[in-house]
PAGUKE-676362 format. One record per residue: residue in one letter; x, y, z of N, C-alpha, C in turn. Coordinates in steps of 0.1 Angstrom, whole numbers, padded with zeros to 4 digits, always signed. Layout:
<atoms>
AXYZXYZXYZ;...
</atoms>
This chain:
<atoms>
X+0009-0012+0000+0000+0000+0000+0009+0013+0000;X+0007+0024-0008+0016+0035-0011+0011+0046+0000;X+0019+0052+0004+0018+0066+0014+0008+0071+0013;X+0003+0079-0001-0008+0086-0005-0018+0079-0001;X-0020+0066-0003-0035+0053+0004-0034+0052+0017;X-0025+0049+0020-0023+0052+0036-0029+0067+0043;X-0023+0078+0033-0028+0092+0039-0043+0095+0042;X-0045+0087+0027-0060+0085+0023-0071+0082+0036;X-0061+0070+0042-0073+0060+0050-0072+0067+0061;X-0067+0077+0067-0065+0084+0079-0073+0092+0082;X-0081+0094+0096-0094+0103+0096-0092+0115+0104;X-0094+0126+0103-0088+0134+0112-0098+0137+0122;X-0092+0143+0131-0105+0145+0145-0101+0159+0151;X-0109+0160+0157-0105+0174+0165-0098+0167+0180;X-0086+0175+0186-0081+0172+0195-0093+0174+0207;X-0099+0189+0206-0109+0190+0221-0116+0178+0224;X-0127+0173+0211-0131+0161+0213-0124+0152+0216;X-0114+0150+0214-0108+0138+0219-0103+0135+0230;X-0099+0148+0236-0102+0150+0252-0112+0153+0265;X-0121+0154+0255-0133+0157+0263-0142+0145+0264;X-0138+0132+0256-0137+0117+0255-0130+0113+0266;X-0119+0115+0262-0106+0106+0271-0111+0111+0286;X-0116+0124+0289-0118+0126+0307-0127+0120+0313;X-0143+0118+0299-0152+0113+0308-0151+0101+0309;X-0145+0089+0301-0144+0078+0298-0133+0073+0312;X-0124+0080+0308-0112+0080+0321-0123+0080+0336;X-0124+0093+0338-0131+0093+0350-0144+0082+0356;X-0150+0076+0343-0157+0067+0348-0152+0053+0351;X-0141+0048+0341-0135+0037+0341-0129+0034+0358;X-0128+0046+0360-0119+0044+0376-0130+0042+0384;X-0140+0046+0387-0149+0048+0391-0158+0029+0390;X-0157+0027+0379-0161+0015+0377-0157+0001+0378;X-0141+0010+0380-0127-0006+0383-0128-0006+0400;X-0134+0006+0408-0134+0003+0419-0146-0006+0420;X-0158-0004+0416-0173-0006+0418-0173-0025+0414;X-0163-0027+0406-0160-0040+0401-0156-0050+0415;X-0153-0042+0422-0147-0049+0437-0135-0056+0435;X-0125-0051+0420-0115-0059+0417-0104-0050+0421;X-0101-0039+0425-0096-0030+0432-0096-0016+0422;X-0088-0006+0427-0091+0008+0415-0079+0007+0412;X-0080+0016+0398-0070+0017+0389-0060+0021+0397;X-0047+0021+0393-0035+0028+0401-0034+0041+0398;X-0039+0043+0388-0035+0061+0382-0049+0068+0397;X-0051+0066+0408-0062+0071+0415-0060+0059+0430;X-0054+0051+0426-0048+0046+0441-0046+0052+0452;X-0037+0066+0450-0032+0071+0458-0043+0081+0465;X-0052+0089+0453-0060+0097+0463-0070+0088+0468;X-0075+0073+0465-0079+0066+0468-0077+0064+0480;X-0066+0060+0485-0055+0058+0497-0064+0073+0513;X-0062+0086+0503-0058+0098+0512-0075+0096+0518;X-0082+0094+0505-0096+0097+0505-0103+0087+0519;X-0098+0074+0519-0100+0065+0531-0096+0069+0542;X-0083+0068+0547-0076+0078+0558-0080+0094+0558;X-0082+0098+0552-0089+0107+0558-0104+0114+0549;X-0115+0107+0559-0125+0104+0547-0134+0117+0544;X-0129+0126+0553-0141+0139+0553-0138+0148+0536;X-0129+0143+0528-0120+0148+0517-0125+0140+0507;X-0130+0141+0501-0137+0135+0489-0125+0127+0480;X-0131+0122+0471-0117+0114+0461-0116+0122+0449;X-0127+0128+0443-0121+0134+0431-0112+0151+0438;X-0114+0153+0451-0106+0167+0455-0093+0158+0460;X-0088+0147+0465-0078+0145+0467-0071+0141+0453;X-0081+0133+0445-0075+0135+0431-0069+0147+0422;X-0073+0156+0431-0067+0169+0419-0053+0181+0424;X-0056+0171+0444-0045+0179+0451-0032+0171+0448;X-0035+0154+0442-0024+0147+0442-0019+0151+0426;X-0027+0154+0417-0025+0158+0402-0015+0171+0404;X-0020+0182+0410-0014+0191+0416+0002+0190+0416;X+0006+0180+0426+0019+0177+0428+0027+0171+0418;X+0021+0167+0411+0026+0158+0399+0026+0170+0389;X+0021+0175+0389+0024+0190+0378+0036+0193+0387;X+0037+0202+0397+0048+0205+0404+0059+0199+0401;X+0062+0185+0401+0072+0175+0400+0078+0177+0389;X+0067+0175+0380+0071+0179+0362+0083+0191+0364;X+0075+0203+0366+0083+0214+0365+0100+0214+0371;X+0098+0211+0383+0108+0207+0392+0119+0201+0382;X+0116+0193+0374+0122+0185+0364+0130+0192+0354;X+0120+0200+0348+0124+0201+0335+0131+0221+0344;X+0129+0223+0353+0135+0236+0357+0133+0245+0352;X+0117+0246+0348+0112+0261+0347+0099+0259+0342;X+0092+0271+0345+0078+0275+0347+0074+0268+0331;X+0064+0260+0327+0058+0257+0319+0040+0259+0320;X+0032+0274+0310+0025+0272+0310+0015+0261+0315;X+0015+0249+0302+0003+0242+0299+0005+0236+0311;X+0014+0230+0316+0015+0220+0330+0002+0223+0338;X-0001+0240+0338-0013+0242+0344-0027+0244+0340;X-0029+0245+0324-0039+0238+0320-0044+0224+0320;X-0033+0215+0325-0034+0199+0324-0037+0200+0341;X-0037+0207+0347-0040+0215+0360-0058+0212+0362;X-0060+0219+0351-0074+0224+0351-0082+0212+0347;X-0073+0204+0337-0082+0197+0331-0083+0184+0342;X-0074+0182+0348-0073+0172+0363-0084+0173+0370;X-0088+0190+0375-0100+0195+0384-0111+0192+0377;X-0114+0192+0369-0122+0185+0361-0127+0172+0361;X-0113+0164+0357-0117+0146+0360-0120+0148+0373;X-0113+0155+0385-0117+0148+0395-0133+0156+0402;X-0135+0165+0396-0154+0165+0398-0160+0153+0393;X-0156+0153+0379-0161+0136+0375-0165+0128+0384;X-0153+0123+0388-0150+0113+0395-0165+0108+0408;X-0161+0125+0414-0171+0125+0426-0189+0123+0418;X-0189+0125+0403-0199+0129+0403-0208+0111+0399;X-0201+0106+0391-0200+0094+0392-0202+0084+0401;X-0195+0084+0413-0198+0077+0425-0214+0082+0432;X-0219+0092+0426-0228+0098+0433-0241+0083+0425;X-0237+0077+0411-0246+0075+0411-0246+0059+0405;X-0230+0057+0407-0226+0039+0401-0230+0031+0412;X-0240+0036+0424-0243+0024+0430-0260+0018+0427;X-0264+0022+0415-0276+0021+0408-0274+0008+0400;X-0261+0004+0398-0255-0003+0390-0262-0020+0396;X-0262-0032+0390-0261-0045+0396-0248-0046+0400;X-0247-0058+0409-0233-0061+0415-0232-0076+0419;X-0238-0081+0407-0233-0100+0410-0223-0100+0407;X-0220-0112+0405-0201-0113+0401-0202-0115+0388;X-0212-0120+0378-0210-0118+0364-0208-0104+0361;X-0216-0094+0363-0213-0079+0362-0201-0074+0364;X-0198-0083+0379-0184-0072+0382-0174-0073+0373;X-0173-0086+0367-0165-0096+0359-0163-0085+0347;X-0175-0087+0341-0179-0071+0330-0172-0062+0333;X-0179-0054+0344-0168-0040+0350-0159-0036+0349;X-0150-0051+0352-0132-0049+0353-0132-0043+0335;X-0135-0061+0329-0129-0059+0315-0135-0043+0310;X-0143-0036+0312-0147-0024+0304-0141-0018+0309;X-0139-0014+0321-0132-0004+0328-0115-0003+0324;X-0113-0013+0324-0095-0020+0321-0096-0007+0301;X-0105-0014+0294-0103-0010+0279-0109+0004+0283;X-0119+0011+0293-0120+0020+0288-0111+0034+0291;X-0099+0030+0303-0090+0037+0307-0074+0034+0299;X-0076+0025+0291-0063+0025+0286-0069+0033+0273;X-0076+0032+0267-0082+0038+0256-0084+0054+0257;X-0088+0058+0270-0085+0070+0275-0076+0078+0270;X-0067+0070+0281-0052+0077+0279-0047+0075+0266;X-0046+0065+0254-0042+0067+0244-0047+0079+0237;X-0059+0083+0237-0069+0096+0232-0059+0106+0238;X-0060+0107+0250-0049+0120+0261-0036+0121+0255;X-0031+0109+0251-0013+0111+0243-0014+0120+0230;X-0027+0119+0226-0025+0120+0208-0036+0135+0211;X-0043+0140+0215-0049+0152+0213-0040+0165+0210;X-0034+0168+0214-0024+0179+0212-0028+0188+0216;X-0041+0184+0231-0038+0196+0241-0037+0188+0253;X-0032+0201+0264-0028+0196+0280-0037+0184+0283;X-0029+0172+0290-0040+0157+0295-0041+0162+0309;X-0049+0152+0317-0048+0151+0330-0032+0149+0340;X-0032+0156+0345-0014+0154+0349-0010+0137+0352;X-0017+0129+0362-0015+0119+0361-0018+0108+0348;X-0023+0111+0336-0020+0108+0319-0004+0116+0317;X-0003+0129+0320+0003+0136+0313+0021+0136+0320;X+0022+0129+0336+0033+0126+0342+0041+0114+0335;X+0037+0102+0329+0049+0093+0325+0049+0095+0315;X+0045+0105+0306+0043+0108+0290+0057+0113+0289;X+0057+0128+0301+0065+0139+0301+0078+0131+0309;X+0079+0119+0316+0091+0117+0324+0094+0109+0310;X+0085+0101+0304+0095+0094+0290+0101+0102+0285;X+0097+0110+0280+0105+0129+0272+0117+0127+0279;X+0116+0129+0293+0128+0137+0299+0137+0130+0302;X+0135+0116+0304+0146+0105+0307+0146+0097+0293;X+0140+0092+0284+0142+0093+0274+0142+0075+0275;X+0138+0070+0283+0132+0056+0285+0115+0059+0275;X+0111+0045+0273+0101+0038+0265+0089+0044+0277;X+0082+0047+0264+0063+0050+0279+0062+0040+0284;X+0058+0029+0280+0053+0015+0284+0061+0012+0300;X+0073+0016+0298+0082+0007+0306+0079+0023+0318;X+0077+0033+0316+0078+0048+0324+0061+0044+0333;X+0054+0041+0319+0042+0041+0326+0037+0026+0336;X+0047+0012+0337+0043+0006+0345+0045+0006+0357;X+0062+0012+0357+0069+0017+0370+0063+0027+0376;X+0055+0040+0371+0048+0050+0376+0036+0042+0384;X+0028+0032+0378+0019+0025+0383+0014+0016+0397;X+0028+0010+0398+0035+0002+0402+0043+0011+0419;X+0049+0022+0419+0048+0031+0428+0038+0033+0436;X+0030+0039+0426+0015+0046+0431+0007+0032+0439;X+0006+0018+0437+0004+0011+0445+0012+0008+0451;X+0024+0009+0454+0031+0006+0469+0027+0017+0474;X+0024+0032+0471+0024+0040+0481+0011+0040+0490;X-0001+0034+0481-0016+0028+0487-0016+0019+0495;X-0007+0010+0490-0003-0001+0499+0003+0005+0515;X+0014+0014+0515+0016+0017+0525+0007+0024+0538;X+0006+0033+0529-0010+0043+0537-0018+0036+0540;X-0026+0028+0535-0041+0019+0541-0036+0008+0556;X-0020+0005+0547-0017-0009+0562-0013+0002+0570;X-0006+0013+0573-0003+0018+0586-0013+0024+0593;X-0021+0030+0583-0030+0039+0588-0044+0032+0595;X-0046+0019+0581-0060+0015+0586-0060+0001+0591;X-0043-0006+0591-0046-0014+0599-0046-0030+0588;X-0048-0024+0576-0052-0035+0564-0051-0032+0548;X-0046-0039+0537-0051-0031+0524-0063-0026+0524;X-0063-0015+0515-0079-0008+0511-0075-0006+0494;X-0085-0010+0489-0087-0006+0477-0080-0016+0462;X-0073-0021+0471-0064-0028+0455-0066-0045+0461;X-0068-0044+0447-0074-0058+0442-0067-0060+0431;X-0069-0078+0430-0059-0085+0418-0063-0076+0406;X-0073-0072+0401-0076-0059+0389-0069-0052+0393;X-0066-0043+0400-0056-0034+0401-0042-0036+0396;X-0038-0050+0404-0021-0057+0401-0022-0060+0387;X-0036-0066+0380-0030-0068+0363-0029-0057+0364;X-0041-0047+0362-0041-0032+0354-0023-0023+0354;X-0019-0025+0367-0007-0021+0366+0010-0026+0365;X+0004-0040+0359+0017-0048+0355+0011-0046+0339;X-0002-0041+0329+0001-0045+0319-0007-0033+0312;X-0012-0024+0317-0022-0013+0313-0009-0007+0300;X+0001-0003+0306+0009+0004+0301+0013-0001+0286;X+0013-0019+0285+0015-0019+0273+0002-0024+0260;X-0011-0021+0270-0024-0019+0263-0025-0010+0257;X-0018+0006+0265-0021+0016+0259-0016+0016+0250;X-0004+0014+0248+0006+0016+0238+0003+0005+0223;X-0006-0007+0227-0012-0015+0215-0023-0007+0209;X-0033+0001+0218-0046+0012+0212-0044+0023+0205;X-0030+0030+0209-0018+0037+0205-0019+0037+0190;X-0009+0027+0189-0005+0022+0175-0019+0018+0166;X-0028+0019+0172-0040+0012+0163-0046+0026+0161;X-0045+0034+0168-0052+0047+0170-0043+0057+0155;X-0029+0054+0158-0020+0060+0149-0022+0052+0133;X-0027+0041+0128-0033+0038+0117-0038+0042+0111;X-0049+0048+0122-0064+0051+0112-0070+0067+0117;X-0066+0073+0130-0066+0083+0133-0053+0099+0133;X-0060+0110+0133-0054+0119+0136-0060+0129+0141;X-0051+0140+0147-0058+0144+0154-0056+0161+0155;X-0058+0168+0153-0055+0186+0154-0065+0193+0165;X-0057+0202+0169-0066+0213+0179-0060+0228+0180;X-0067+0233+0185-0063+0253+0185-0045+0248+0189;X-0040+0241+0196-0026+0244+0200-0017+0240+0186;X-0024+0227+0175-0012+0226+0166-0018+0227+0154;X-0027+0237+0149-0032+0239+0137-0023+0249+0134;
</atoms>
């Protein structure tokens, strides 16, 4: 097949939509991997973690104070003030209204174990699929999408391998907080341990399937 056919078969999209996809989809998938009873994603572990220990704090507000810091870190990194870091700021406070708004109403859901079964697998494709949308928009993602994007950049290792280890952290640090604080794990379940031994190289398969047949422009790279 010649370049021009290939050019041909490529569809272009608007980047907004494709983030305004990736948040709600994201925000629910997390939401859904918890409700699964198979544990929550790791990319939400952690405010997961804060949200239990200290419960008067909602999850999508600890979600956006922990996003917060992870912008911070970026900067810290790369040693100097970077706009968008704080648009991906905004768009974080966002998923994490989601998040809360969601929970307000996924307990309407069934919850036998064939469902939950469901839940995982949708939840699992609907947040790697997310984040692939978040990589390719070409405007600011969620900081926790947009932190192992920007440390692959900067250390110059493979996403896959940035985004397991990122994963992978963020459940030991859940892990830690729940057993000291509360005495026991909270929140992670064997869905969680696949999700974050192998999310990273799902994304990266939706990726390359996304880069076939999609493209994508917005106000930042027109």
């Amino acid at each position: 097949m010649d370049d021009t056919l290939k050019e041909n078969m490529i569809r272009t999209f608007r980047g907004e939509l494709a983030l305004a996809i990736a948040v709600t989809i994201n925000s629910f998938g997390v939401v859904l991997m918890l409700y699964s009873s198979a544990g929550i994603s790791a990319i939400s572990s952690v405010p997961f973690a804060f949200s239990e220990v200290f419960s008067n704090i909602s999850l999508g507000t600890w979600t956006y104070l922990f996003q917060g810091l992870l912008v911070l870190s970026l900067m810290i990194l790369r040693k100097k003030f970077i706009p968008q870091y704080l648009f991906s700021f905004v768009v974080g406070f966002a998923f994490g209204k989601l998040l809360d708004v969601h929970e307000l109403w996924i307990q309407a859901l069934p919850h036998d174990l064939p469902w939950r079964i469901f839940y995982f697998i949708m939840s699992y494709f609907l947040i790697s699929l997310g984040i692939a949308l978040s990589n390719r928009c070409g405007l600011p993602i969620i900081p926790t999408d947009l932190f192992p994007r920007e440390l692959a950049q900067i250390s110059g290792i493979a996403y896959p391998k940035i985004k397991i280890s990122f994963d992978v952290i963020c459940l030991a640090v859940t892990a830690g907080l729940t057993v000291f604080f509360l005495g026991h794990l909270d929140g992670l379940g064997i869905g969680t341990i696949l999700a974050a031994f192998t999310m990273g190289k799902a994304v990266g398969l939706i990726g390359n399937w996304l880069d076939k047949r999609c493209q994508f422009v917005s106000v930042l790279t027109e």
